[in-house]
C-alpha positions in Angstrom: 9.6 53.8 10.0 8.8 55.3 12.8 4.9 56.5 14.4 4.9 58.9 16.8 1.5 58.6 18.5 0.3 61.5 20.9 -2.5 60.6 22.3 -4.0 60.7 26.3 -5.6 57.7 26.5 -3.4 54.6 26.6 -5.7 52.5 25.9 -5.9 54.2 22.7 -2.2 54.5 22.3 -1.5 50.2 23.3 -4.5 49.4 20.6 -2.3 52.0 17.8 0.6 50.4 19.3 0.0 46.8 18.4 -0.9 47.1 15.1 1.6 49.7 14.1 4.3 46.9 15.4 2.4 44.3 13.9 3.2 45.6 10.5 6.9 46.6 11.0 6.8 49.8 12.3 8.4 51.0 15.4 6.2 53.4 17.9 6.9 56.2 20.1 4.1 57.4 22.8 3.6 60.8 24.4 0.5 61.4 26.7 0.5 65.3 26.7 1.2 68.0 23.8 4.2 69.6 25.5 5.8 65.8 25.4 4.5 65.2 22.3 6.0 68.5 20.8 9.3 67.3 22.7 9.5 63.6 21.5 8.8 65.5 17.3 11.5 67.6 18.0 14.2 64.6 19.9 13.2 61.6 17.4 12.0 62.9 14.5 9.1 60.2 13.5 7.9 59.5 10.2 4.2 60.3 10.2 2.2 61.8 13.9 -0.7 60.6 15.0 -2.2 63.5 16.9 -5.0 63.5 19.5 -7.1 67.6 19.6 -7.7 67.2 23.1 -4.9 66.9 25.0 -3.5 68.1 28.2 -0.9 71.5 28.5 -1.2 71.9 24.8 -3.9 70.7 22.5 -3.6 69.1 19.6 -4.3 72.0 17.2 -1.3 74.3 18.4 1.0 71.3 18.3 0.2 71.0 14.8 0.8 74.6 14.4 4.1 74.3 15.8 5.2 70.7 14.1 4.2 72.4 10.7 6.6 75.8 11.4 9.4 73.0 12.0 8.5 70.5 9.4 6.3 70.6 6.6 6.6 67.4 5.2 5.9 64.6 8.0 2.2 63.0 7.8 -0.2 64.2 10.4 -3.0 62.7 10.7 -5.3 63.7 13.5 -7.3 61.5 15.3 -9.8 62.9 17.4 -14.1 62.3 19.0 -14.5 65.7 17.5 -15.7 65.1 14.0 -18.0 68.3 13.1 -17.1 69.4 9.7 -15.6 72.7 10.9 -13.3 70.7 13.1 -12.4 68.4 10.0 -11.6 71.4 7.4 -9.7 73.2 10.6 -7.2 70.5 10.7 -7.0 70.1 7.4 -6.3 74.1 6.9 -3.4 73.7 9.7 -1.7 70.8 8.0 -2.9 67.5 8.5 -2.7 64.8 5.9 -5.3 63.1 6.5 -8.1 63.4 9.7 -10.2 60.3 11.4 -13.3 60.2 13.7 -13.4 58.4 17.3 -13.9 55.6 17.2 -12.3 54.0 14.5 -11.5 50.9 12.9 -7.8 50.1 13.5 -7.3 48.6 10.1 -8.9 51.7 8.3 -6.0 54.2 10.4 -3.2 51.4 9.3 -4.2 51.7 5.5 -4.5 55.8 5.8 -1.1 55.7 7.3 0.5 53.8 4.8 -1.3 55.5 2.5 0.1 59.4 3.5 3.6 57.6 3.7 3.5 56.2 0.5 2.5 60.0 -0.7 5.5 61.6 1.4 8.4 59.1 -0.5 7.0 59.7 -3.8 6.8 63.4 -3.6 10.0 63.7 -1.3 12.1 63.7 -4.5 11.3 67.2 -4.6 13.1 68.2 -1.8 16.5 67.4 -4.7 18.4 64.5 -5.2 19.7 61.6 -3.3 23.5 61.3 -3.7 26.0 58.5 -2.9 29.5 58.7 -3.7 29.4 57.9 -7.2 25.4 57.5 -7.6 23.1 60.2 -8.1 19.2 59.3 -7.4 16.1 61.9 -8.8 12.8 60.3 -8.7 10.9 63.2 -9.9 12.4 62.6 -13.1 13.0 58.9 -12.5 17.1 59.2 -13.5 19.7 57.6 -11.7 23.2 58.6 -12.6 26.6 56.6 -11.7 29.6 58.1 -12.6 27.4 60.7 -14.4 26.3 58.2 -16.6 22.2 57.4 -16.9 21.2 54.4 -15.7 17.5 52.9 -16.9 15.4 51.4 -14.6 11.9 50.1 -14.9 9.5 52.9 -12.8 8.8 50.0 -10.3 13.1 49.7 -9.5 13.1 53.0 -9.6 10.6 53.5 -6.8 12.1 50.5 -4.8 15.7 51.9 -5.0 14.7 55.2 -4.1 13.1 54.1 -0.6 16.2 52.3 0.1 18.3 55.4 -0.7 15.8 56.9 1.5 17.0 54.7 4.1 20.4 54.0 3.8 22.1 51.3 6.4 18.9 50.6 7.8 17.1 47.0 7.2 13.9 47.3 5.6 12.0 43.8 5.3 9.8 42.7 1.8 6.5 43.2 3.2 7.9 47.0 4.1 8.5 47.1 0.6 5.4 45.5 -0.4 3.1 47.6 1.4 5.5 51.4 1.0 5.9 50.9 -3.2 3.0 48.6 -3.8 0.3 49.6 -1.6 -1.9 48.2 1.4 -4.0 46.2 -1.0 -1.5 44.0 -2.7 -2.7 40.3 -2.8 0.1 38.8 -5.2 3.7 37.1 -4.9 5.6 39.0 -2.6 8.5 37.5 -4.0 7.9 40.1 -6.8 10.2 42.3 -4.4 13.2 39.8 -4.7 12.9 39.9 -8.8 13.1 43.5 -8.5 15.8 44.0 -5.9 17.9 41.2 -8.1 17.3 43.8 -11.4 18.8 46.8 -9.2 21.8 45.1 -7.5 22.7 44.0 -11.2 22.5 47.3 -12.7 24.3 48.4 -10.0 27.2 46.3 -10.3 27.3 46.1 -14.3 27.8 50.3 -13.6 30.4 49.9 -10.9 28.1 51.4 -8.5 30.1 52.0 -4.4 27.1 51.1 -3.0 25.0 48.1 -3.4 21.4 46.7 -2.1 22.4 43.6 0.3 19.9 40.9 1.1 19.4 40.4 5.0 18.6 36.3 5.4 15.3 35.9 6.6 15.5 39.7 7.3 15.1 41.8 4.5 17.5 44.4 2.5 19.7 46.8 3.3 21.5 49.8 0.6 25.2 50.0 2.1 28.3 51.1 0.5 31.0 48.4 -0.1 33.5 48.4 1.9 36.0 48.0 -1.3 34.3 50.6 -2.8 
């Protein structure tokens, strides 16, 4: 996943930086709004955090504009001014979620996992998912292959989804763990193996084309196969 942080001091942005890394994410920087309007548009991040004051274009019209574009990708503004007029502003214009300077770095990475969690589970909205012969809904927690209903436990269902969401790409357990499961989790994270071992079977007892791979050491991966 990827955090797009616009923000003017990079003192702030290296501090976001190094825990947003720290937990598997990847970051992208801009300094101003223009740039940080440019890089939303060129590398289309999976949740903004977004400074108010910021040079050629403040943060509130670059909300304004992200949210004509996209009205799905977590905002969250972080900003000193934290009057409540300022707070029910932003959250008027669109942000997710909004967080006073200065703040604890552990409380922004649990509000960002928290708004990304909301954005898979109510993505499924937005239609289904579809690969060749497998059709994903998670609003109705159906998967079809070959037109034919496949059950899976709400916790599979979840898990697959977020792959699907992600297809090719190589998402590790503690992704998993923290996306499906939630910040707080304190038990085995080989829970995610059990469950990724339940939806490659079901996938290949249905003659599923795709398939969830395990990455040694790495994490998981939903391809197609290439006999498919």
């Amino acid at each position: 996943m990827k955090i797009l942080t616009i923000e003017d001091d990079p003192n702030i942005v290296e501090l976001i930086q190094l825990y947003m890394e720290k937990m598997g994410f990847s970051c992208t920087a801009a300094y101003d709004g223009e740039e940080g309007l440019e890089k939303f548009y060129n590398e289309s991040p999976d949740c903004i955090l977004l400074d108010l004051m910021l040079p050629k274009m403040n943060g509130w019209e670059v909300c304004k504009m992200i949210r004509i574009e996209n009205k799905h990708v977590p905002i969250i503004m972080l900003t000193g001014k934290g009057e409540s007029y300022d707070i029910v502003q932003g959250l008027e214009m669109g942000a997710d979620d909004y967080i006073v300077k200065p703040f604890d770095p552990n409380v922004l990475m649990a509000r960002v996992k928290s708004v990304l969690r909301r954005t898979i589970l109510s993505d499924s909205e937005k239609g289904n998912l579809q690969f060749s012969n497998i059709v994903i809904n998670l609003k109705e927690y159906r998967v079809l292959i070959d037109g034919k209903q496949v059950t899976l436990a709400p916790r599979e269902m979840e898990l697959f989804y977020y792959l699907a969401m992600n297809p090719n790409q190589v998402i590790s357990r503690q992704q998993l763990l923290d996306r499906i499961w939630g910040y707080e989790f304190d038990g085995d994270p080989r829970t995610v193996d059990v469950h990724i071992k339940r939806i490659r079977d079901k996938l290949v007892a249905n003659n599923a084309h795709w398939s969830v791979i395990t990455i040694r050491g790495v994490g998981y991966r939903f391809e197609e196969k290439i006999h498919a």
